[in-house]
C-alpha positions in Angstrom: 235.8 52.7 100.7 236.5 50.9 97.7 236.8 54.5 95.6 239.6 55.1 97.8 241.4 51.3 97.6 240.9 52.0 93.8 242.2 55.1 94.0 245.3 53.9 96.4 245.7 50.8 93.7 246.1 53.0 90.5 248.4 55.2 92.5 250.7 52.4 93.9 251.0 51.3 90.2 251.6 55.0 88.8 254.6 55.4 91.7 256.1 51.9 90.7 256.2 52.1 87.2 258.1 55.8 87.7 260.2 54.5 90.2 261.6 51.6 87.9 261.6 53.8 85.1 264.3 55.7 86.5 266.2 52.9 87.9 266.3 51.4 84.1 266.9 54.5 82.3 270.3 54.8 84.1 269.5 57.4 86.4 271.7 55.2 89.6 270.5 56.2 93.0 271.8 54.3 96.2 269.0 52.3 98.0 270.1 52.8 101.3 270.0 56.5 101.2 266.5 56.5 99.2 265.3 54.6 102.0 266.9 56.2 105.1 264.9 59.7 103.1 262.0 57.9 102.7 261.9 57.2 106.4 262.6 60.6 107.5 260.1 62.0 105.3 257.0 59.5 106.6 258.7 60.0 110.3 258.4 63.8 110.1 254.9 63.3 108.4 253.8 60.9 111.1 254.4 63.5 113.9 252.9 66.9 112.0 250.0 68.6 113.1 249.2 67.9 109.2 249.0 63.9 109.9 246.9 64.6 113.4 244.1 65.7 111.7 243.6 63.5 109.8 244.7 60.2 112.6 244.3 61.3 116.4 246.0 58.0 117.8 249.6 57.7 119.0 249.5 54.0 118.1 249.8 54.4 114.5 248.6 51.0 111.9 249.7 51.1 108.8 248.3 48.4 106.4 250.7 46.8 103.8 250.9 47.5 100.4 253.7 48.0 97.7 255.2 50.9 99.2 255.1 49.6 102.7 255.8 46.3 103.6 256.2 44.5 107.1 259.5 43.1 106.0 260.4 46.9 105.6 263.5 48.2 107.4 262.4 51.4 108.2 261.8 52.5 111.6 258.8 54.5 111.6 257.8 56.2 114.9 255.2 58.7 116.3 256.2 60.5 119.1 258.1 57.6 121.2 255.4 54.8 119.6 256.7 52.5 116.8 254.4 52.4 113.9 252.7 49.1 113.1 252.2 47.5 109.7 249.6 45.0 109.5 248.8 42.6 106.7 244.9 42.9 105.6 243.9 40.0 107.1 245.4 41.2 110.4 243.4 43.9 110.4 240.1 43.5 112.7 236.5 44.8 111.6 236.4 48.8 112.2 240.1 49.0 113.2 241.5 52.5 112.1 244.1 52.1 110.3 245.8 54.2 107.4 247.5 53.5 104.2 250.6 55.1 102.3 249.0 55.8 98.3 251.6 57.5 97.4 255.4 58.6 97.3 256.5 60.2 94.6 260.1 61.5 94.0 263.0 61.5 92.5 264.8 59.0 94.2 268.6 60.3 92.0 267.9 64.1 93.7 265.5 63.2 96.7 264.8 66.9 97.4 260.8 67.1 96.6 259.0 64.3 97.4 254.6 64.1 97.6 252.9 61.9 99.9 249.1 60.9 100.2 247.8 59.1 103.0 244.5 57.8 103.4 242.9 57.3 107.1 240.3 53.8 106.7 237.8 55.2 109.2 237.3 58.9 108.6 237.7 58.5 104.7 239.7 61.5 104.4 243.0 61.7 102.3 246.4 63.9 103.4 248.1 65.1 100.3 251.4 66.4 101.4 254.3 67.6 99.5 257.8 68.2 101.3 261.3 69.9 100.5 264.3 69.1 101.7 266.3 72.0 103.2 269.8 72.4 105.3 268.1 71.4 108.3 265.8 68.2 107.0 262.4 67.8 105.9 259.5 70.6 106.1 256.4 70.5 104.6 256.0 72.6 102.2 252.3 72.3 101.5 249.3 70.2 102.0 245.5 69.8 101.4 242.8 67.1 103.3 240.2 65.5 101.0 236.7 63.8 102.3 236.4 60.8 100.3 
């Protein structure tokens, strides 16, 4: 378990650093639309057969890290249940839970973007990376790692 929060940790970092990079080397990208994509992307993620094998409940918990925060605006959902992000000490002792290590983009194009999502009970890790065509986000490939 604490391979993959070290793992998650170095990753938050990596995405961070890249992420302000970009916004300081005058490459402008609206917020508002980064996040409405960002949203879409976990929301189609959230309800794949992709995510279900890795997390079989409709009451998805997310905890809170970097990338997702409870004061976050976006409107996560599987199937007609809202997401829920807890802090860690809201999380109770062998609660299943999963946590967002990773999205990495471009947030000036927003056309590829590669998410990893680790599942607290199982120890497995989704790797996912998506596309963004005419018709919204597909998933374009994906692999499931055993921690």
């Amino acid at each position: 378990m604490h391979k993959i929060i070290e793992r998650i940790l170095l990753l938050m970092l990596a995405v961070n650093l890249d992420v302000s990079a970009q916004t300081f080397n005058g490459q402008p990208y609206d917020l508002k639309i980064f996040n409405k994509e960002k949203e879409n992307v976990l929301n189609m993620i959230l309800n794949s057969t992709q995510f279900d094998s890795i997390y079989n409940s409709k009451r998805v918990v997310f905890i809170e890290n970097e990338l997702l925060t409870k004061t976050s605006l976006l409107k996560l959902k599987k199937g007609k249940c809202k997401v829920k992000i807890k802090r860690k000490n809201e999380i109770k002792p062998n609660e299943e839970y999963v946590a967002l290590g990773d999205f990495t983009c471009d947030p000036s194009k927003m056309t590829h973007v590669r998410v990893q999502i680790s599942n607290s009970i199982k120890h497995v890790m989704l790797n996912i990376s998506t596309d963004k065509l005419d018709n919204g986000w597909k998933i374009s490939n994906h692999i499931i790692m055993q921690d």
